[in-house]
C-alpha positions in Angstrom: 64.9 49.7 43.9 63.2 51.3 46.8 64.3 54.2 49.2 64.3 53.5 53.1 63.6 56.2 55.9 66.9 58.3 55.7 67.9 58.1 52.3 69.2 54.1 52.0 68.6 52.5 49.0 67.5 48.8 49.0 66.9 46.1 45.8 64.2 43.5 45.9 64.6 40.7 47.9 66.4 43.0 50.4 64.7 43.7 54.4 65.0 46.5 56.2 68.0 46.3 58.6 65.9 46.3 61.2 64.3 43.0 60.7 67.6 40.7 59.6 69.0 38.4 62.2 72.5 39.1 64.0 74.6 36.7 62.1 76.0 35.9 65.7 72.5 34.8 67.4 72.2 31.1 67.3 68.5 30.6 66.5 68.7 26.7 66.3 66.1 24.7 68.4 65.3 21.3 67.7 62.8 18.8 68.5 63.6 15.8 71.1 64.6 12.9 69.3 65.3 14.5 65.7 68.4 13.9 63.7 71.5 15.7 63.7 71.7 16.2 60.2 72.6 20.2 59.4 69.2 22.2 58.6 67.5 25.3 58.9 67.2 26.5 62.1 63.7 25.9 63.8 62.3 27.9 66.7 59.7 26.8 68.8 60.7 23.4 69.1 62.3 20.7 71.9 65.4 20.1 71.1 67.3 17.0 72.2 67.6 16.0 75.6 71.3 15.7 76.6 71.3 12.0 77.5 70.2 11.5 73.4 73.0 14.0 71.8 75.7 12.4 74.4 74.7 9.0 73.7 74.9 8.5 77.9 73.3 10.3 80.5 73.0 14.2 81.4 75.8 15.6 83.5 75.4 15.4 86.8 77.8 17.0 89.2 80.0 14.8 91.3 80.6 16.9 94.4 79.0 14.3 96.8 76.0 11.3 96.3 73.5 14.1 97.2 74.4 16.7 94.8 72.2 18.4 92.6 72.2 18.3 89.0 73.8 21.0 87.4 71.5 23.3 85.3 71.7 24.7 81.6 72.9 27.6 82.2 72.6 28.8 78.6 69.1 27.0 78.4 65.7 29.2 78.8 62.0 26.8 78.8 59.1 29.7 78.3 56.0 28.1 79.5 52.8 29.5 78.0 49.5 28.3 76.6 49.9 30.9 73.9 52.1 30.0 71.4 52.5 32.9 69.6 53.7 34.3 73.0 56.1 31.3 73.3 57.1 32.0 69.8 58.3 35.8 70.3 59.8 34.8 73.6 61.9 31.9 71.6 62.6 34.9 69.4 64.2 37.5 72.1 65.9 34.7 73.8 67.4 33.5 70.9 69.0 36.7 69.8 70.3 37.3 73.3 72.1 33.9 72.5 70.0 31.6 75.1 68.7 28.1 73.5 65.2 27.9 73.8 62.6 24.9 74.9 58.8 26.1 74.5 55.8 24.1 76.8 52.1 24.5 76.1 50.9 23.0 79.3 52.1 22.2 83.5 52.7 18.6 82.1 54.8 19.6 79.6 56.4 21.8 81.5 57.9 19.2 84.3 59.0 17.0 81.5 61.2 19.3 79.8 62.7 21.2 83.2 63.4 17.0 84.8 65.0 16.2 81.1 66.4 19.6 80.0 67.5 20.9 83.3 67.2 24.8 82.3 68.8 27.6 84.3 65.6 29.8 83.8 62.4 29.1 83.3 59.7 31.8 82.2 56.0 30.9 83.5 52.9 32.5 82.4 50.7 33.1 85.7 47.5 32.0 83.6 47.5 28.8 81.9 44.7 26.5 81.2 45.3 23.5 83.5 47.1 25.1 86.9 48.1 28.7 87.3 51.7 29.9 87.1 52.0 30.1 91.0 51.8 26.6 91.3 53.6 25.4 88.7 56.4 27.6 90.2 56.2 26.0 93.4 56.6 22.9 91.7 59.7 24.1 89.6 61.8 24.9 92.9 60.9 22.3 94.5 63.2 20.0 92.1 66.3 18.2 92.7 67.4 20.6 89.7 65.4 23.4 90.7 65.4 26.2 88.3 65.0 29.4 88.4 61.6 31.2 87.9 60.3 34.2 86.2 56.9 34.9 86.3 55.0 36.8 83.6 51.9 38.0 82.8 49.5 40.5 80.7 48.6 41.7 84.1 50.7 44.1 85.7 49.6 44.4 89.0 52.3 44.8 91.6 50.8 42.4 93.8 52.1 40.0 91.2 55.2 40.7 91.8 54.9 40.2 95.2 53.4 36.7 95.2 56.2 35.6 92.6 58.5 36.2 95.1 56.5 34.5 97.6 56.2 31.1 95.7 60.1 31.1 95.0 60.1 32.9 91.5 63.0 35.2 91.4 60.9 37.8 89.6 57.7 39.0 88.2 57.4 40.6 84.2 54.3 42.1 82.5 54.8 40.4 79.2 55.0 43.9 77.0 58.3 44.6 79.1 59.8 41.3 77.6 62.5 43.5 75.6 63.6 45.8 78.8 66.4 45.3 80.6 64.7 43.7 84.1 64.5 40.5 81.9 67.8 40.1 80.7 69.7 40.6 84.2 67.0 38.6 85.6 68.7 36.1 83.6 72.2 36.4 83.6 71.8 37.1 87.6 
């Protein structure tokens, strides 16, 4: 038996308070294509595309023949070479109660936002094949377009600036990933 900061006492086997998950916070993100048989939750994965859990075809909305697909609203894609990054991302967005997809590369990236349809997609400025900006431009440029948040180690305000000029709804320096700017960039 061990004593915590402020006089708690914890057994073995027991973590600080601080580090348990919210009972509430689904955490469960699977890979495309893997059974549906109850398991541990994985994070960091792709998780089924909605045409394969359905057994038919993504929703689509029926409003007229030119209508766009209707986004994910509950569904986050963090787009980052670094995949520790993506990994504590999948983390925070988990425990706000978004599901998560995770892309290492632009390629990647397309494939999951034309098959997943997210609501929001976060986008590192630098990755290895393309740059952030671009990939953006590409994002709301979809029949399904998401929208973007840009994010970066950098935080020079004339990032900001250019995210907004590209069609990103926002611009984040990664270490403000916990504040408050991120969450209503989402829910607005």
């Amino acid at each position: 038996m061990t004593t915590a900061p402020g006089g708690l006492r914890r057994g073995p086997g027991r973590s600080h308070p601080s580090r348990r998950r919210r009972r509430d916070a689904p955490l469960e993100v699977r890979t495309a294509g893997e059974d549906q048989t109850p398991r541990a939750p994985r994070i960091g994965a792709h998780p089924p595309s909605a045409a394969s859990v359905s057994g038919g075809s993504p929703e689509r909305s029926t409003d007229d023949a030119h209508s766009r697909p209707t986004p994910n609203a509950g569904l986050v894609l963090v787009v980052d070479d670094n995949a520790s990054f993506r990994g504590l991302a999948a983390r925070i967005l988990a425990g706000w109660g978004y599901e998560v997809i995770e892309a290492g590369s632009i390629p990647e990236a397309l494939a999951c936002t034309e098959e997943r349809r997210p609501r929001t997609v976060l986008v590192d400025i630098g990755l290895p094949d393309g740059d952030g900006f671009a990939l953006t431009q590409q994002l709301v440029a979809l029949p399904s377009a998401p929208r973007v948040v840009l994010v970066s180690t950098d935080a020079d305000a004339g990032n900001r600036l250019a995210a907004h000029r590209v069609g990103a709804i926002g611009f984040l320096p990664k270490d403000e990933l916990l504040g408050d700017a991120l969450r209503g960039m989402l829910d607005g």
